[in-house]
Structure formats: C-alpha cells, structure tokens
C-alpha positions as CSV (number, residue, x, y, z in Angstrom):
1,X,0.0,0.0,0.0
2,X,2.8,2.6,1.2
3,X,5.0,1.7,-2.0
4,X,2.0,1.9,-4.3
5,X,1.3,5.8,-3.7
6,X,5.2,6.2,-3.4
7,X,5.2,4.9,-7.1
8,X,1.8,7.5,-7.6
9,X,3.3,10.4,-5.8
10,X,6.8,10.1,-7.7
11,X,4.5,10.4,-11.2
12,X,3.1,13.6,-9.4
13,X,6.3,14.7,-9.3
14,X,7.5,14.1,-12.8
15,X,4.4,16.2,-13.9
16,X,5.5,18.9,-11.6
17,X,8.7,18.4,-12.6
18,X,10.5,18.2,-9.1
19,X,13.0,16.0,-8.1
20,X,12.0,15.5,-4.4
21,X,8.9,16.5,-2.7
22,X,8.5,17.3,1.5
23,X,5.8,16.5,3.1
24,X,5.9,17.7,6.7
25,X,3.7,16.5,9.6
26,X,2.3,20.2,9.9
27,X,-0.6,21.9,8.7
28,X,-1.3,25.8,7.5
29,X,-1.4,26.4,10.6
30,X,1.8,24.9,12.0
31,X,0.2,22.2,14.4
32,X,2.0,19.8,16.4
33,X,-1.8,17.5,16.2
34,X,-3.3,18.0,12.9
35,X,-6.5,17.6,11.6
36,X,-7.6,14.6,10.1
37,X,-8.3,16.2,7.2
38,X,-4.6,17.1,6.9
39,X,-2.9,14.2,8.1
40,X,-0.6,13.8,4.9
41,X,2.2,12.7,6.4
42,X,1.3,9.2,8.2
43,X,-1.1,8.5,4.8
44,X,1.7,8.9,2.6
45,X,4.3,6.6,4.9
46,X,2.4,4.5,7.5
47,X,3.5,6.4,10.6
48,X,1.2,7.9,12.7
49,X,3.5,9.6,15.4
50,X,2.9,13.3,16.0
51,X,5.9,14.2,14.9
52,X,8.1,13.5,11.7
53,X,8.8,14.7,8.2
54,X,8.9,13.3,5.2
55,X,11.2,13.4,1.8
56,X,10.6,11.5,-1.3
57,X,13.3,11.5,-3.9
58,X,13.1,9.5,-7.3
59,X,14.6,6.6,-6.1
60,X,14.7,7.2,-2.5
61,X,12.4,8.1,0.7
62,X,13.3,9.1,4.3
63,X,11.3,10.0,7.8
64,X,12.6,11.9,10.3
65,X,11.7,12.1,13.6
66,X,12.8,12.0,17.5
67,X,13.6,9.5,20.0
68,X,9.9,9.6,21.4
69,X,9.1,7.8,18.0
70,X,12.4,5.6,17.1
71,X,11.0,2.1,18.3
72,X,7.4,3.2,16.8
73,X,8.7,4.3,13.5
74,X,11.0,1.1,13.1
75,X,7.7,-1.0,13.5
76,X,5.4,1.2,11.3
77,X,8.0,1.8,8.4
78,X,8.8,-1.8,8.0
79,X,8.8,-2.8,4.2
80,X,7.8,0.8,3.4
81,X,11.0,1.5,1.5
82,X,10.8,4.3,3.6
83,X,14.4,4.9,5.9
84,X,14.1,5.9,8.9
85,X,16.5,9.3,10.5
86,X,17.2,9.5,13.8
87,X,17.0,13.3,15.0
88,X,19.7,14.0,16.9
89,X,22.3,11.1,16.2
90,X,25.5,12.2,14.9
91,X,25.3,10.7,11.8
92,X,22.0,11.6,10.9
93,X,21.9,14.3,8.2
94,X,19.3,17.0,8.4
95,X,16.8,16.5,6.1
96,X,18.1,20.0,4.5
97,X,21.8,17.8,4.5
98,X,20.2,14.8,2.9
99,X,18.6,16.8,0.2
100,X,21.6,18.5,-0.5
101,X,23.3,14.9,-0.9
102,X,20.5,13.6,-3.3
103,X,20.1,16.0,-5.8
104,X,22.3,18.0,-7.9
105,X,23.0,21.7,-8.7
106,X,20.3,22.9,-10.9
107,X,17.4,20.1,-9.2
108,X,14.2,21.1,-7.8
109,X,12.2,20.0,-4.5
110,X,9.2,20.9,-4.0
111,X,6.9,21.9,-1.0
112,X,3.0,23.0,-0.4
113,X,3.9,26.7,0.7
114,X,0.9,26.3,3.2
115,X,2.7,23.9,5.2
116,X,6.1,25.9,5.9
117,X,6.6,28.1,8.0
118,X,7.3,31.4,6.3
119,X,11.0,31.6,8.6
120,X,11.7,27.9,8.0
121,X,11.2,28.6,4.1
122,X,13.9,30.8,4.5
123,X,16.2,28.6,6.2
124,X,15.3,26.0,3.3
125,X,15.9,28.0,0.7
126,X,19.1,29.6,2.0
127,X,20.7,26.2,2.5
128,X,19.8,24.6,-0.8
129,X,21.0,27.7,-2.4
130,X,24.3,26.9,-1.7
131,X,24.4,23.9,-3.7
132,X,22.5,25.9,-6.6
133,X,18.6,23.5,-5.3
134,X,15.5,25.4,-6.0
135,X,13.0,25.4,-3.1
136,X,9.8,24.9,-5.8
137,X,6.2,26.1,-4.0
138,X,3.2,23.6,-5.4
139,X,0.1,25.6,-4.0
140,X,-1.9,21.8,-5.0
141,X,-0.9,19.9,-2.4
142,X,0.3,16.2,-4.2
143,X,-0.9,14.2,-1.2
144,X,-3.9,15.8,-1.4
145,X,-3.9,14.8,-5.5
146,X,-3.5,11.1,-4.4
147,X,-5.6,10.7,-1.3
148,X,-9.0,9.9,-2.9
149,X,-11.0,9.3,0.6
150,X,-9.3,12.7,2.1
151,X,-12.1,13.9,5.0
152,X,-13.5,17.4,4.7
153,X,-13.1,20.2,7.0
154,X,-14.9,19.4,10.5
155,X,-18.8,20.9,11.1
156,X,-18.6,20.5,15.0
157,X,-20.2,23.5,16.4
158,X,-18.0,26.8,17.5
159,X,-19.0,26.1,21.5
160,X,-18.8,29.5,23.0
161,X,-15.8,29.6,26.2
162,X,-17.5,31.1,29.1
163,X,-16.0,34.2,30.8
164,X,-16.1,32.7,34.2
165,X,-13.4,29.6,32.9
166,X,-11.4,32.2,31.0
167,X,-11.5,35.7,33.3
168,X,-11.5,38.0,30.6
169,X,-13.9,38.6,27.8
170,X,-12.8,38.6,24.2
171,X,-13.6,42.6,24.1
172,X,-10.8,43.1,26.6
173,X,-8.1,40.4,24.8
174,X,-9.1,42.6,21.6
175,X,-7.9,45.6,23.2
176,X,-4.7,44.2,24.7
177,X,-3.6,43.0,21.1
178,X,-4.6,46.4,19.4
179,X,-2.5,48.3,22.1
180,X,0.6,46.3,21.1
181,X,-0.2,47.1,17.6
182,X,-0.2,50.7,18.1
183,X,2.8,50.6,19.6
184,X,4.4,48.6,16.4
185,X,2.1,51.1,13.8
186,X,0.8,48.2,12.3
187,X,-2.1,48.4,10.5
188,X,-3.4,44.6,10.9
189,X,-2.4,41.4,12.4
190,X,-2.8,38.5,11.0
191,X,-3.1,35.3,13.3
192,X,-2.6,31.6,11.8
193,X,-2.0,29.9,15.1
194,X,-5.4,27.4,15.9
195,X,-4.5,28.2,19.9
196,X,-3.9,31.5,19.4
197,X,-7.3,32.1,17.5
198,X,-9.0,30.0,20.1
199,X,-7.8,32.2,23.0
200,X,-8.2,35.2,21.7
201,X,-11.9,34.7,20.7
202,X,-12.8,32.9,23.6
203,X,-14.0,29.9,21.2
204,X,-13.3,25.9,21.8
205,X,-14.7,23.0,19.3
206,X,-13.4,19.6,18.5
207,X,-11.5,19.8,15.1
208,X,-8.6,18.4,16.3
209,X,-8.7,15.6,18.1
210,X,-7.8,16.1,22.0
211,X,-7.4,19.9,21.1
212,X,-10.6,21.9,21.1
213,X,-9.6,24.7,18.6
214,X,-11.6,25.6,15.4
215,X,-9.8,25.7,11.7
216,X,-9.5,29.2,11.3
217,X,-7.7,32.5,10.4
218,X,-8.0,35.8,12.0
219,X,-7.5,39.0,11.2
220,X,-7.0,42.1,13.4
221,X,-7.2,45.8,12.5
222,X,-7.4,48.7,14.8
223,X,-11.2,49.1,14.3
224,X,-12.7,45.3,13.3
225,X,-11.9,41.7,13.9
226,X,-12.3,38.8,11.3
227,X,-12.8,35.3,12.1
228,X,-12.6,32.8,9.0
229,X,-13.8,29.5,9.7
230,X,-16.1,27.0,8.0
231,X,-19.9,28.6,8.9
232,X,-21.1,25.3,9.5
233,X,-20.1,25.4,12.4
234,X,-21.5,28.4,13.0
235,X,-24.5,28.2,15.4
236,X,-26.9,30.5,17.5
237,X,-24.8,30.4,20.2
238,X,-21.7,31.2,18.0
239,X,-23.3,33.7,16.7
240,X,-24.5,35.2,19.4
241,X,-20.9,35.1,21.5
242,X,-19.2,37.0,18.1
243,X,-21.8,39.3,17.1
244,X,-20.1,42.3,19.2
245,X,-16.3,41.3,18.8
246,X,-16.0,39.9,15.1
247,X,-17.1,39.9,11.8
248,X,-17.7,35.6,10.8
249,X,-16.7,34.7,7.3
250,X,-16.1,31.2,5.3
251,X,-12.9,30.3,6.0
252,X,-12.4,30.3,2.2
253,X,-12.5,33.6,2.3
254,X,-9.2,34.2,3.6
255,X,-7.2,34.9,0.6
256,X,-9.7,37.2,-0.3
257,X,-10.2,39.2,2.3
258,X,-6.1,39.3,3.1
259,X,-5.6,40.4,-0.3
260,X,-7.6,43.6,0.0
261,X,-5.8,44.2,3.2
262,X,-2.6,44.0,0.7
263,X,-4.3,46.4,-1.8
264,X,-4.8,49.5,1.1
265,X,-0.7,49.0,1.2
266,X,-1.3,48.3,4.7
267,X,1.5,47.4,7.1
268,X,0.9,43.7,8.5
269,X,2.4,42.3,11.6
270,X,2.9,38.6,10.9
271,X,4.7,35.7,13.4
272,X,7.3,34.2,10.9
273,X,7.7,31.3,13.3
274,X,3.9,30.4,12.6
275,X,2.5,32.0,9.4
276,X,2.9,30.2,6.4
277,X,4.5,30.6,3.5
278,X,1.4,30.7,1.4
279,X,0.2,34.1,3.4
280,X,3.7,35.5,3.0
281,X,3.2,35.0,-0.9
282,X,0.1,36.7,-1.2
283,X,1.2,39.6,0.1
284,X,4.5,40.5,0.7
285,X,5.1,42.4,-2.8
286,X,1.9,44.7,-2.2
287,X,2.3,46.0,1.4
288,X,4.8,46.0,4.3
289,X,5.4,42.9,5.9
290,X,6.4,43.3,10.2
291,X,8.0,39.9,11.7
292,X,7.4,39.4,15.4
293,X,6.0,37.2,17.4
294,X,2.4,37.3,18.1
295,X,2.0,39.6,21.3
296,X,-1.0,36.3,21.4
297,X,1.8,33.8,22.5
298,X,2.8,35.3,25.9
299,X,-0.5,36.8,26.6
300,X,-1.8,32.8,26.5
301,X,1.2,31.6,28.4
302,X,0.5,33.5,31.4
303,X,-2.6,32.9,33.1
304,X,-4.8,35.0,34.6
305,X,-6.2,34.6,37.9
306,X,-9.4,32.9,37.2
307,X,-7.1,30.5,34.3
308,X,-4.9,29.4,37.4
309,X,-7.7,29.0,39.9
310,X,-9.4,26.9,37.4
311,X,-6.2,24.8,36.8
312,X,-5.8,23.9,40.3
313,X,-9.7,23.0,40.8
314,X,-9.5,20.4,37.7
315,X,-6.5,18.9,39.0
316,X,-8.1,17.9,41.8
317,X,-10.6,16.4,40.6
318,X,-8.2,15.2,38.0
319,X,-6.4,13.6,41.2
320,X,-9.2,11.7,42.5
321,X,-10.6,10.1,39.2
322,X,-7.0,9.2,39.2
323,X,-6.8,7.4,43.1
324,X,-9.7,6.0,41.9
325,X,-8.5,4.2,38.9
326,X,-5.2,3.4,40.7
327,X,-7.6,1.6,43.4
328,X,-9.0,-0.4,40.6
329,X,-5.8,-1.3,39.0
330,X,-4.5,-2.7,42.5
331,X,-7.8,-5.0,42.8
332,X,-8.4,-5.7,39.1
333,X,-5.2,-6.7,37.7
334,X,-5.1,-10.2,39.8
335,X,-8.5,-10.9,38.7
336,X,-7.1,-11.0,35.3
337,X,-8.5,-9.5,32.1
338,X,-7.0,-6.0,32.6
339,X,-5.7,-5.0,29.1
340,X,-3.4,-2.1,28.2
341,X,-6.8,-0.7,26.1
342,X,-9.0,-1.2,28.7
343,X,-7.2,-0.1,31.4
344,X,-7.1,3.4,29.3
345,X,-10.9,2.8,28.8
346,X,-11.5,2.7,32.7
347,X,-9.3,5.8,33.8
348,X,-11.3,7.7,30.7
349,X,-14.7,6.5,32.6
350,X,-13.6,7.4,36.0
351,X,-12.2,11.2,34.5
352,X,-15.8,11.5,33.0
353,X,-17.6,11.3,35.6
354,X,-17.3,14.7,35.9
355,X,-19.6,16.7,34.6
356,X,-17.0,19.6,33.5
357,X,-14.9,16.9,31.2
358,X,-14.5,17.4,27.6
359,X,-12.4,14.4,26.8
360,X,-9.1,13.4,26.9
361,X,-5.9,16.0,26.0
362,X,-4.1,13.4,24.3
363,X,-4.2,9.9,23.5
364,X,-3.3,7.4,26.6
365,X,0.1,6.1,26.6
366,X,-0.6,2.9,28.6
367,X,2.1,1.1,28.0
368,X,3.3,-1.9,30.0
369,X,6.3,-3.7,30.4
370,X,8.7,-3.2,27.2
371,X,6.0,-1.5,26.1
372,X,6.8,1.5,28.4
373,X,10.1,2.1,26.7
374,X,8.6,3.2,23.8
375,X,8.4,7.1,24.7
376,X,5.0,7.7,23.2
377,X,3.3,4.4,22.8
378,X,0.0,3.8,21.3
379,X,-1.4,0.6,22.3
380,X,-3.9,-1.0,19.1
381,X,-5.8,-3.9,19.2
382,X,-2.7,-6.1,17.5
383,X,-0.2,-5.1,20.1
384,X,-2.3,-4.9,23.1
385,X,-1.4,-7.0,26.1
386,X,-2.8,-8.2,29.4
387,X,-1.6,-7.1,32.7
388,X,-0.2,-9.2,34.9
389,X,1.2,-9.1,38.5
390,X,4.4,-8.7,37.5
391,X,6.8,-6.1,36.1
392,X,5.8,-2.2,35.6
393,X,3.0,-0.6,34.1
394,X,3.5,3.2,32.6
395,X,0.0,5.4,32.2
396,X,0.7,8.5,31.0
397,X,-2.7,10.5,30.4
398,X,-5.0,13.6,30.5
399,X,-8.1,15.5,30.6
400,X,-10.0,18.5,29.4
401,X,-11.9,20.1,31.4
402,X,-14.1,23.6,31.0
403,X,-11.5,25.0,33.7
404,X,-8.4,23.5,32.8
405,X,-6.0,20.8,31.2
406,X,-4.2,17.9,32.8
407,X,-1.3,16.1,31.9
408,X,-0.1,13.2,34.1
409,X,2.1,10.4,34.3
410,X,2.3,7.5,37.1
411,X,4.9,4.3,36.7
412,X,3.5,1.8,39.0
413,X,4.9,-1.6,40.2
414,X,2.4,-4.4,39.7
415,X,4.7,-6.8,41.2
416,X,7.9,-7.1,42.9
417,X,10.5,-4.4,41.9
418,X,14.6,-5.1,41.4
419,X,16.9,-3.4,42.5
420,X,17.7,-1.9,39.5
421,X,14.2,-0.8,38.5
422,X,14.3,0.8,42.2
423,X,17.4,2.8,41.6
424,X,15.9,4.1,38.3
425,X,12.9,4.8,39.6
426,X,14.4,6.5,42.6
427,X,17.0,8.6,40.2
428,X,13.8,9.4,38.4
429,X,12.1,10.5,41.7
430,X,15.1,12.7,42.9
431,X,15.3,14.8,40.1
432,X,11.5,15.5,39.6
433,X,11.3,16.4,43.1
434,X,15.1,18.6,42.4
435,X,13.3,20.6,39.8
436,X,10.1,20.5,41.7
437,X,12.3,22.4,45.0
438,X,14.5,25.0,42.4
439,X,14.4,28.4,42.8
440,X,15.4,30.4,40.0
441,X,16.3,34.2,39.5
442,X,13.4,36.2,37.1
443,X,14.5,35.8,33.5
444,X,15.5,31.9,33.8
445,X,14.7,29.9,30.9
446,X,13.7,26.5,30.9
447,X,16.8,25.1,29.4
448,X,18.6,26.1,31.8
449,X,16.4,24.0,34.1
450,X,16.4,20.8,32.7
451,X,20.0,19.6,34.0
452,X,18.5,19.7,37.4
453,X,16.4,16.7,36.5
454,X,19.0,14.6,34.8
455,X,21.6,14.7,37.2
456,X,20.8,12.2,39.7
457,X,20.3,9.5,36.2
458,X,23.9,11.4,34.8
459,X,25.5,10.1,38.1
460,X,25.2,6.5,36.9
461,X,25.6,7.4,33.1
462,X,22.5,7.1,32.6
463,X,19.6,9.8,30.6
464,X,16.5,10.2,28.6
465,X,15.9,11.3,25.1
466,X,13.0,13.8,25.8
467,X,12.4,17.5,27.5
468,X,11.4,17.7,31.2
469,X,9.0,20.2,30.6
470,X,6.3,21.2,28.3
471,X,4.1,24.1,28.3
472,X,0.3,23.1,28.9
473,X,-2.5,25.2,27.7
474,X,-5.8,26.4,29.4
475,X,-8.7,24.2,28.3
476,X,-6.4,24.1,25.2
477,X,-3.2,22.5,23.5
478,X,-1.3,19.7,26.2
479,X,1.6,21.2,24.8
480,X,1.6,25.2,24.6
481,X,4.4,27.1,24.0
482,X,7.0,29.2,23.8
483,X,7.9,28.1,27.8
484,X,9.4,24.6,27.8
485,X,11.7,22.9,30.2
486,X,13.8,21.4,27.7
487,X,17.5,21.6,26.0
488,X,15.7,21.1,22.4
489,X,12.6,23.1,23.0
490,X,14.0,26.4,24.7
491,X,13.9,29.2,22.3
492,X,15.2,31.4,24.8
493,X,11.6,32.6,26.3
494,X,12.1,33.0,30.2
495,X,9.7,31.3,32.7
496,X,7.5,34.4,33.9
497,X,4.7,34.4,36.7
498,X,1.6,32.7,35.3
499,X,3.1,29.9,32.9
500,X,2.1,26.3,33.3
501,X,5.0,23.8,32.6
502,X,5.2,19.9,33.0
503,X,7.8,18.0,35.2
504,X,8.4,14.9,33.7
505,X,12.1,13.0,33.8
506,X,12.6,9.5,33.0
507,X,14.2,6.6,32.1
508,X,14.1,3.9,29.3
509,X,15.4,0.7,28.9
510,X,14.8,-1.1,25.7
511,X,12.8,-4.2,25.6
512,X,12.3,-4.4,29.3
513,X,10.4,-1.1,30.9
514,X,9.6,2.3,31.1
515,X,9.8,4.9,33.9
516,X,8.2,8.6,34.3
517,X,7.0,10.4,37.1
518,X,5.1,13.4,35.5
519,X,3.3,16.2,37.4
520,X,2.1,19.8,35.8
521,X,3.2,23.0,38.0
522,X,2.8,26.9,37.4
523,X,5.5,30.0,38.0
524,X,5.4,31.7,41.5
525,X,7.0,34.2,43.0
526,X,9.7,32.7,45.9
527,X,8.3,35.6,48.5
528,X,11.4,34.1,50.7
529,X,14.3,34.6,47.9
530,X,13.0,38.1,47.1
531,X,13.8,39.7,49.7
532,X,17.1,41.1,48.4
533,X,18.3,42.9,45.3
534,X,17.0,40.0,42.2
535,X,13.4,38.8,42.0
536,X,13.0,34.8,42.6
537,X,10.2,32.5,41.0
538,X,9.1,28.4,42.1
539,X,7.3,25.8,40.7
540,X,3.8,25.4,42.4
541,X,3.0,21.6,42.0
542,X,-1.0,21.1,40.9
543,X,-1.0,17.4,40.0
544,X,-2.4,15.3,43.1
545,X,-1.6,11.7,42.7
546,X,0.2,9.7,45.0
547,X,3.7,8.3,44.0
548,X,4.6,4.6,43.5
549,X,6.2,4.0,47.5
550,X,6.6,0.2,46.5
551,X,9.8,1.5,44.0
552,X,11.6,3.5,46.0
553,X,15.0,3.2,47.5
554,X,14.4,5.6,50.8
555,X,18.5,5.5,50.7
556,X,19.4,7.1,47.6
557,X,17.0,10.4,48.8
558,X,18.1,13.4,50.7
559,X,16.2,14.3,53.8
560,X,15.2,17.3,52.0
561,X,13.8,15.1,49.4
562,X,12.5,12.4,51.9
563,X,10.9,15.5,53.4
564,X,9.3,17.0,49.9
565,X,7.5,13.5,49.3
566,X,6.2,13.2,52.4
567,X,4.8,16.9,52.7
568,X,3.5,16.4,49.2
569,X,1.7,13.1,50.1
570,X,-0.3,14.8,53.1
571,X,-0.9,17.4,50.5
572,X,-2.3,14.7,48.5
573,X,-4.2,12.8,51.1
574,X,-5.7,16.1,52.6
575,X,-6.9,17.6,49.6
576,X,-8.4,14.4,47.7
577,X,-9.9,12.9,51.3
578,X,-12.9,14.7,50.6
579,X,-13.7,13.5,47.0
580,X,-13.5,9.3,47.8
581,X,-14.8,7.3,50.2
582,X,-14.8,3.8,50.9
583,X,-12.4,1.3,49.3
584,X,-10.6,4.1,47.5
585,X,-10.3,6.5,50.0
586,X,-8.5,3.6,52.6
587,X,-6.2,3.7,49.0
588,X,-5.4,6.6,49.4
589,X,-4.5,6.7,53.0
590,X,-2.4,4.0,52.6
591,X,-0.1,5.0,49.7
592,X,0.1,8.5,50.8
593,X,2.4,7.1,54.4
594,X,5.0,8.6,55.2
595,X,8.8,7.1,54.5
C-alpha cells in the first residue's frame, strides 16, 4: 500500500517536474496535532506519530523524527522502502543535509507553501541555495492529488468559552492586542496559530482531536476583527458570543479578504515562526510585511487569575478520578482480564464522571512492560497485552476540562520491583522532586532548568531522550508554547509568573520497561528569595496523585527530598480525602504514608 502511492506520488512529481517533494507533519497552521483532514504525512508513509517529516526522492524516501518515535517508526515503516533518521544522532543528516546529498545543482524540491513556516522557508531555501537547489512552492498539495478518501473540513459547532473559565472577555483580549499594535504602527495582524485564535476569541470545538480549537484564520485591525472558519459550524450560540467582537466569514475567504488588506498597502504584523508561507506570498510584494511574534503567544502563556484558579480545581478532581482508577488497577489486575486498552478505557470512565470533562488532551500512553520504553506508545488492538502481577505498568494520560487541562504520568509496580528498576525509579524520583524544589532568579529559561532533572540518572551514566518540561494550555493544547523545560525546546523565552509547565524525567530501557514520574506545576513568585536585590520564581505543583512508594530506594534520597514527598503526600491525602470514600479512599491513605 505505502510503496503503491510512493510509485503514484513520484509520477506527481514528474508532472510537476521536481526532483523531491517534502511533506511535513504540519498543517497551515503549524500544528504539532493535525486535523484529520490534513494528516498527509502518516497517509503517505504509515507512521502515525505526532511528529516526523517526510522526503521523497526518485529513487529514495526518508522519515525523520525523535527518540519519542524511534522504536514506533521502526515498526510502522517496516517494508515501506521508507528509511528511517534519527534526529539527533550524529550521523544523521538533516533532512536539509540529505537533500543536499540527493540531488544535484540545478534540481528542484518541492513543498506545499501552506505547510512551511514562512522563517523555515527561508532557512530552506538559504541552505539549498548553496548547492544551486531550488526550493519549488506547489500551492496543490500532491498528497492531497492522491488521497481519494481525504475527510472534509470538520462541522462540530463553534462552542462559546465562558467568561467565568477564561476571566477575561474577548472585548478586553481585543484591546490588549490592538495596544501592542499601536505601539508597532501596524495596521493589521494576522493570526494563523489554531490556539492562538481559540484564546483570543474565547471559542473551543473539537476539530482536532484532544485539542478543542476551530480551523480558522484571524484578522486584526485597529477598528474590526475577522474570524474565518467553516460557517457550519456556525451556530446560534456562536453567533451570538461574536456578534459584538467579530465579523464571521467562510474560511475560504481568507485569501480574499487578506488580499484587500494587501491592496490598502497596509503594514501587517505577521509571526514568521507560525504564518505560512502561502500568506507571505500573497502579500509581501503589495504591502509591508512586520515579523514578530504574536504579542498572542505570551498573553496565552500566562494565566490570569481565574485561568490558574481553574487549573488547580481540575486537577483535583483530576487527582481523584485518578486514586480511583489506581484503586482499581490494584484490585483488578489479579483478577485477570486487565488489558493495556482497557485499562485506558476505565481511567477515561472514571475522568468523566465529571460533569465539567470534555475528553481526553491526548491519546493514553498505557504502555506496560517493554512497552513503556517506547516514549510515546499507542497501544492497538494487535499489540495490546494483558496485565499481569508482574513487572511495571506506565500510564501516562489527561483530561479537558471547561477550567483547565491535565497532563499526568504515574509508573507503577504491579509486582515485585529489582533493585535496579528501584534505583531508576528512585534517580527518576530525585530529580523530579530537584526541579520540583528550584528556585530560580526572574529571566531563567527552561533550558537552563532541565540539568537539574538529569543529574541524579547522569551520576550513573545514565539519561533520557526527551524535555522535562512542556508548556500546557488552558482548556487548550497539552503542549503550549513558547515556555518549555527542555535543551531542544528552549527558544530562549524565560519562565515568567503565570506559565504552566510539565515536570516529567525519565528513564528507558529497551525491551524491558519504562519509567516517568510526570506532574504539571505553574510560576510563583519565591516571597522568601525576594527579599534582596533580584526577583525569585518556584514551581507550584497542581498534579495530586500519590507516587509509587513500593519502588523507592528511601537510601538514595536526601532528607530534603524524603521530606518534599512526604509533605506532598499529606498534600495529597488532605486535599483528595474529601472526594473518595470507601475502598478508595482507605487507597489513598495508605499509599500517601509517610517514609
């Protein structure tokens, strides 16, 4: 099947006449999780990871992603023809570097401009240039050519976000984004970003699966707002929320109305990190064009007071769906039956029970045994596998919720542990609860962060291939930028008051287990460190779930760390008591002891 619309793609390209063709795993409007309308990438190869690009040369094609994917692409692009690229292994070439080594001076590849970012089109063509390659933009999508069963754009009704979940009406976000447009002179912003459009209209739907954005394009001017997105999914309600904020057209209607901006010679501020290269095409030779990034991005990054009230209540609520479902695992597991899928199915039971849940904010990793290695598992109906009472199960999960997102992980024993999976699990432990305890000077970045949770695993020479720390969004994306805890993710954004960041180290050893202790925590000020001449921040841990006590080596932890788990665990017990009762509640009294 995969070599077949190789074969069909490759006459595409003769027709075009390119040489190679990229297909990235993004959209038009730069998403990590695409629509499954626009899911080209794992149609054309087989691999449905989140992330991973593609290039198809005459006689050659290549994926590259990261270590979260390198065991699930090995299984997915078997007898593809497709090679698989490790990001981030020396002798991996870019995909810019393989390109370059493919084709010859005067060759051609070519790229849907919608799905480029308009400064990583720059970067592409610079680097090809050197070798005389011509970047070639094909506005008809090939992919799209081939893929004769392609969905449509989504019809779910535009729900309305309610002031009360997002403290601050879309009248007032207006005004905070025309005020830093005035002070660049711009004459009209144009937003691309699905998150960004989302916050700033206070609007949530279900186009993207575990995201609830809407497929859209904005436009801002000093005077008028304009929302493009499909009117299907226009309702009363919709209507009704917009009416005083925005002007609602097709979302066909983009390249119109964007081109008569163009015609006023208007100056338009445009994110080059986000908007595509399509947009910068259309306009760029008939007004001026202003790069920066979207003043949208921080204002979304750092909650208000309602956002952070409303993350704390969902997570613990969050926290006892969880206790819950951690009781069950305990007395369900013997009894046999329990499967990877429906152990997922349960927790997703036990989360809706509430009557403010939404769905899940990503796909369940539940991954056990060897299958915990594998970063970002997926179990499926051919690799799914019973638990047993025996080795260690990973369950790394999340919810939406009308006030909030969550984003947890839990590594749990279901048998006895060895002394090596207890060290791991321990070195794991120390440095989440290292970076959980930092205190860091205003303007620290996240990369600067994330040695603090490798350095107990360094010790031993030992590591793992992803961030610490993701941005989470607010009854939006599970992973938000620009914060990140991370040495691959920091693009030199510091941590300010406000952001919401994961704290997730690990550990990974092929073929046998997985380890990850994840918990989500938001920027304080550290009243105590502030006191002299610099400004101090903390992490401020929401995620209530009690810890695995079964793998831990008590000798390998500082008192000060002996002492953070054991406050956290009456935090734990005292705040979620409340919520359970019976069977569960004994649960959690039990595994929230002190060491």
């Amino acid at each position: 099947m995969i070599k077949k619309r190789l074969a069909e793609l490759r006459k595409l390209m003769k027709k075009f006449k390119i040489d190679a063709y990229i297909i990235p795993s993004t959209d038009a409007h730069q998403s990590e999780y695409v629509p499954a309308l626009w899911r080209r990438r794992s149609w054309i190869s087989g691999f449905d990871g989140s992330a991973g690009d593609v290039v198809v040369t005459m006689d050659k094609a290549g994926l590259w992603t990261d270590s979260r994917y390198f065991l699930q692409a090995e299984q997915q692009l078997k007898g593809s023809s497709i090679e698989l690229f490790k990001i981030g292994l020396p002798e991996t070439p870019s995909m810019k570097g393989f390109l370059k080594t493919e084709l010859n001076s005067g060759q051609s590849a070519g790229i849907d401009p919608h799905v480029l970012s308009h400064n990583e089109a720059a970067a592409f063509m610079a680097e090809l240039a050197g070798k005389k390659i011509k970047l070639k933009f094909i506005e008809q999508n090939l992919v799209d050519q081939l893929w004769k069963d392609q969905p449509t754009l989504p019809t779910d009704p535009i729900m309305p976000w309610d002031k009360k979940y997002a403290g601050e009406s879309v009248e007032g976000k207006l005004e905070r984004i025309r005020e830093k447009m005035a002070e660049e002179d711009v004459d009209a912003h144009v937003l691309t970003m699905l998150d960004a459009i989302a916050w700033t209209f206070n609007i949530r739907s279900k186009d993207v699966d575990f995201n609830p954005v809407v497929i859209s394009y904005a436009i801002i001017t000093p005077k008028k707002a304009e929302l493009f997105t499909n009117l299907e999914k226009i309702d009363r309600k919709a209507k009704k929320h917009l009416k005083k904020s925005a002007k609602v057209y097709d979302y066909e209607e983009f390249k119109k109305r964007l081109l008569k901006i163009a015609k006023r010679k208007n100056k338009v501020w445009l994110d080059g990190t986000t908007v595509n290269q399509w947009v910068v095409d259309l306009i760029e030779k008939k007004c001026d064009l202003f790069y920066k990034d979207s003043p949208v991005t921080m204002f979304k990054a750092c909650k208000n007071k309602t956002e952070i009230a409303g993350f704390k209540a969902c997570h613990v609520r969050d926290g006892a769906a969880m206790v819950k479902f951690l009781h069950w695992l305990q007395k369900a597991v013997p009894e046999g039956g329990v499967t990877e899928i429906s152990a997922a199915e349960k927790l997703e039971a036990f989360r809706a029970e509430d009557s403010l849940f939404q769905g899940l904010s990503f796909e369940s990793i539940s991954a056990y045994k060897e299958h915990g290695a594998i970063i970002h598992y997926t179990s499926t109906p051919e690799t799914d596998v019973e638990l047993k009472t025996e080795g260690i199960y990973l369950i790394d999960s999340g919810g939406q919720y009308l006030d909030g997102t969550t984003d947890i992980t839990r590594t749990i024993t279901l048998g006895e542990p060895t002394d090596e999976q207890k060290d791991r699990f321990t070195r794991v432990l120390k440095g989440h609860i290292d970076l959980a305890l930092a205190s860091f000077p205003r303007g620290t970045q996240g990369i600067q962060l994330d040695t603090i949770a490798r350095k107990s695993l360094w010790d031993k020479g030992l590591n793992y291939g992803h961030g610490t720390g993701h941005g989470v969004g607010s009854f939006l994306g599970v992973h938000e930028g620009p914060q990140a805890i991370s040495y691959y993710r920091g693009i030199g954004v510091p941590l300010e008051l406000g952001m919401f960041c994961s704290n997730e180290p690990g550990f990974y050893k092929t073929g046998e287990y997985g380890i990850r202790i994840e918990t989500l925590v938001n920027v304080v000020k550290d009243e105590e460190k502030s006191k002299g001449e610099f400004e101090f921040y903390k992490f401020e841990t929401a995620t209530l779930c009690p810890i695995d006590l079964k793998l831990i080596e008590k000798s390998l932890l500082t008192d000060e760390e002996v002492e953070y788990l054991n406050v956290y665990h009456k935090r734990v017990r005292e705040t979620l008591s409340s919520h359970l009762k019976g069977e569960a509640l004994a649960w959690l009294e039990k595994n929230t002891e002190g060491i």
